[in-house]
Structure formats: structure tokens, C-alpha cells
N, C-alpha and C positions, 0 to 999 in steps of 0.2 A: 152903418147907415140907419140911422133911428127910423127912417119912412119905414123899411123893414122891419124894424125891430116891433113895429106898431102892428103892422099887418101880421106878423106872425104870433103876436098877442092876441089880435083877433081872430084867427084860425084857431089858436088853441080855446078859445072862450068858447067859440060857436062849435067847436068840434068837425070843421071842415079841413079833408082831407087827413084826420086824426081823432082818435077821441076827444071828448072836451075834457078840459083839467086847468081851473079858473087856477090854480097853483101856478102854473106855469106860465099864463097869461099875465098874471103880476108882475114874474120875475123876467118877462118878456117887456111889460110896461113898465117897470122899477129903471132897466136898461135905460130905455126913450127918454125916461123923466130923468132920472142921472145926467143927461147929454143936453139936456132944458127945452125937449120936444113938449109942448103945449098939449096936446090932445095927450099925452100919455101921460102926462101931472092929474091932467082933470079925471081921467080914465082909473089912475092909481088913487087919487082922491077918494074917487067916488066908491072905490073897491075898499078900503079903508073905511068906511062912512057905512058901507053896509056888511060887510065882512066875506067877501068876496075872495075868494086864495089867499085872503091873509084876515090874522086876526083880527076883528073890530074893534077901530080905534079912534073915536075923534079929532086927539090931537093931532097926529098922523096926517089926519083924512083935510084937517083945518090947513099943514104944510103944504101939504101937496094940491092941493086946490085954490090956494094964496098966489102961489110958482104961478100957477096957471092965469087966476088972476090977474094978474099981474104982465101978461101975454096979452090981455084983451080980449080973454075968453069971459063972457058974462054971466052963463052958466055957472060955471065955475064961482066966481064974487056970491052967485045968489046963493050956491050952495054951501060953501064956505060960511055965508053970512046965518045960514039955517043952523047949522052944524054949532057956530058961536054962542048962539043963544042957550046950547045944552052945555056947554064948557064952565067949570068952577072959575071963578077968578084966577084962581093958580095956574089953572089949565089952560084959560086963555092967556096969561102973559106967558107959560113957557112956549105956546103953538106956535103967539105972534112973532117973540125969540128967535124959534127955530127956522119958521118962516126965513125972516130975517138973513140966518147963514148962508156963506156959499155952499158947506157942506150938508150932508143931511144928515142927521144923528143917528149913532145905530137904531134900527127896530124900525124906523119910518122908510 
């Protein structure tokens, strides 16, 4: 059930009824966005984007926020479109790429 999977992302972010541990919350959001839940693309996006339980990554953060994009979250476009402007040419055509896949490459 990705609605879970989100709110238990959230629980572990904010540390209620647990400690907090943004680690877990990723791999809680990574879940959601796997399954093409919108709020947890934008969520995993944006934890990408600032390095959040997982390493910072642009390209990453430009995939995951694209998915979401792409859902009609406008958040997501604007942030996505922020993110683009730091990207090498190379970096933006492999992000728009991966975007692109059904699947998501390892490490994103």
C-alpha cells in the first residue's frame, strides 16, 4: 500500500513514535516512488536535491521529480526546472534519459 509506505516515511523523517532516521525515510519513499506514488517521487526528489538519507545528487533528484512532474505536481516541474539549470549538458541529457525509463537506474 504506497499511502503507507508514505506515511511511514513520514514517521521515520519527523521521528514520531520512533527516532528519526532520514535513511529510512528514503527507503520508505524510494518504496512509494517505485510503485509511481506522486508525493513520494517529489518527496524522494527533493531528498536527492538536498541530500537528505541519501547522497546528493542532481541527476537523481532531476528523475525523481520529472516522475512527479509528470503526475501534475507543479512543485515538483518548478523544482525539477531549478535543479536543471545546475546540470552539465551531459547531466541533463542522461537525467532527461532516465527520466524517460520505466525502470530507474541503480543508485537513483
Amino acid at each position: 500500500d504506497v499511502e503507507a509506505q508514505v506515511a511511514v516515511a513520514g514517521l521515520y523523517l519527523n521521528g514520531l513514535g520512533t527516532r528519526a532516521d532520514a535513511a529510512a525515510a528514503a527507503r520508505w519513499y524510494r518504496r512509494a516512488a517505485m510503485a509511481g506514488d506522486a508525493v513520494a517521487q517529489l518527496n524522494l526528489g527533493d531528498f536527492y536535491a538536498r541530500g537528505i538519507g541519501v547522497r546528493r545528487d542532481p541527476v537523481c533528484a532531476f528523475v525523481w521529480l520529472s516522475r512527479a512532474a509528470a503526475q501534475g505536481r507543479f512543485w515538483a516541474a518548478t523544482r525539477r526546472d531549478e535543479i536543471a539549470a545546475t546540470l552539465s549538458p551531459q547531466q541533463r541529457a542522461a537525467a532527461e534519459a532516465l527520466a524517460r525509463t520505466p525502470a530507474v537506474a541503480d543508485g537513483c
